[in-house]
C-alpha positions in Angstrom: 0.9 10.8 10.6 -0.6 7.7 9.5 -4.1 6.7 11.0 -6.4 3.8 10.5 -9.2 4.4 8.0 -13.2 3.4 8.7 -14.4 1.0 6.6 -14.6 2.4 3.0 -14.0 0.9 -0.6 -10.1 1.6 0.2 -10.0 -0.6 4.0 -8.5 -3.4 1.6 -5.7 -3.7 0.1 -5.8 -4.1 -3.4 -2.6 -5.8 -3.5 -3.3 -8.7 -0.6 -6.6 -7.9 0.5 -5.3 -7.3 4.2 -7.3 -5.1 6.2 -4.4 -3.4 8.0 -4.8 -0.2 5.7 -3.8 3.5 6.9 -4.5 6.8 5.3 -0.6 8.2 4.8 -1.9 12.0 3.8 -4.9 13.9 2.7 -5.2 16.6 -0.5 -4.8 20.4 0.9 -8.2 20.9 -0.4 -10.2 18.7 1.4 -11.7 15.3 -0.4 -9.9 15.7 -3.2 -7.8 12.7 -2.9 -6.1 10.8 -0.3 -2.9 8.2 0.0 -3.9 5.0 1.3 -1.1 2.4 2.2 -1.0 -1.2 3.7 1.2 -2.2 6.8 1.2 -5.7 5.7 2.5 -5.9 2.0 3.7 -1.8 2.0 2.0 -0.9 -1.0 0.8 2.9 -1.6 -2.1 3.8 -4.3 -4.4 7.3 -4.0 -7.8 6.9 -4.0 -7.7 8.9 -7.6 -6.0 5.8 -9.3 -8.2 3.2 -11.4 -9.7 0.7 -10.2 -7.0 -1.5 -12.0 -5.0 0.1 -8.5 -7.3 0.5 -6.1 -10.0 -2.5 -6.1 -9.3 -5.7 -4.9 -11.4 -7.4 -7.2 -9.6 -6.1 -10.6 -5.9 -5.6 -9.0 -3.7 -7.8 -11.6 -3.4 -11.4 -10.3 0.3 -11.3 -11.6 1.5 -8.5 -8.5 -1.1 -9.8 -5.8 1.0 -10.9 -2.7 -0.4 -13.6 -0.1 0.3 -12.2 3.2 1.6 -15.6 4.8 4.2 -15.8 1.9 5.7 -12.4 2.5 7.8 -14.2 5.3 9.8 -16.0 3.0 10.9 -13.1 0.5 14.1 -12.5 0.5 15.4 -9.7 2.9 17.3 -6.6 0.4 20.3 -5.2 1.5 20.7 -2.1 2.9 23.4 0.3 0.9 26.9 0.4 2.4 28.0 3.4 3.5 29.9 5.6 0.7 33.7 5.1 0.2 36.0 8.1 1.2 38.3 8.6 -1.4 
């Protein structure tokens, strides 16, 4: 179950710096490491990645997403069902 995380150096998204960030699962041994995603752009990253993944501030400027352009992306198509032959 996915719950809304307090503010922490992962409540941003590295990828479009929204805020809407949830905590998607936790290591069996506690604070070992945890999967953060974001409910705005859908990217994933665990708070054991590099920073290259996980800060905002050094994310590649290449893959960062503006939230108000994900609108216009183009929907992709879900698979047909299979053929019965």
């Amino acid at each position: 179950m996915s719950q809304t995380t307090p503010a922490s150096p992962h409540s941003m998204c590295p990828r479009c710096r929204s805020t809407t960030v949830v905590v998607h699962a936790t290591s069996p041994v506690a604070h070992v490491w945890t999967v953060y995603g974001c409910t705005t752009c859908f990217y994933a990253w665990r708070s054991t990645e590099p920073e290259e993944n996980t800060n905002p501030d050094r994310y590649p400027t290449v893959f960062k997403l503006a939230p108000a352009d994900l609108a216009h992306f183009a929907v992709v198509p879900t698979i047909p069902p299979l053929r019965r032959t």
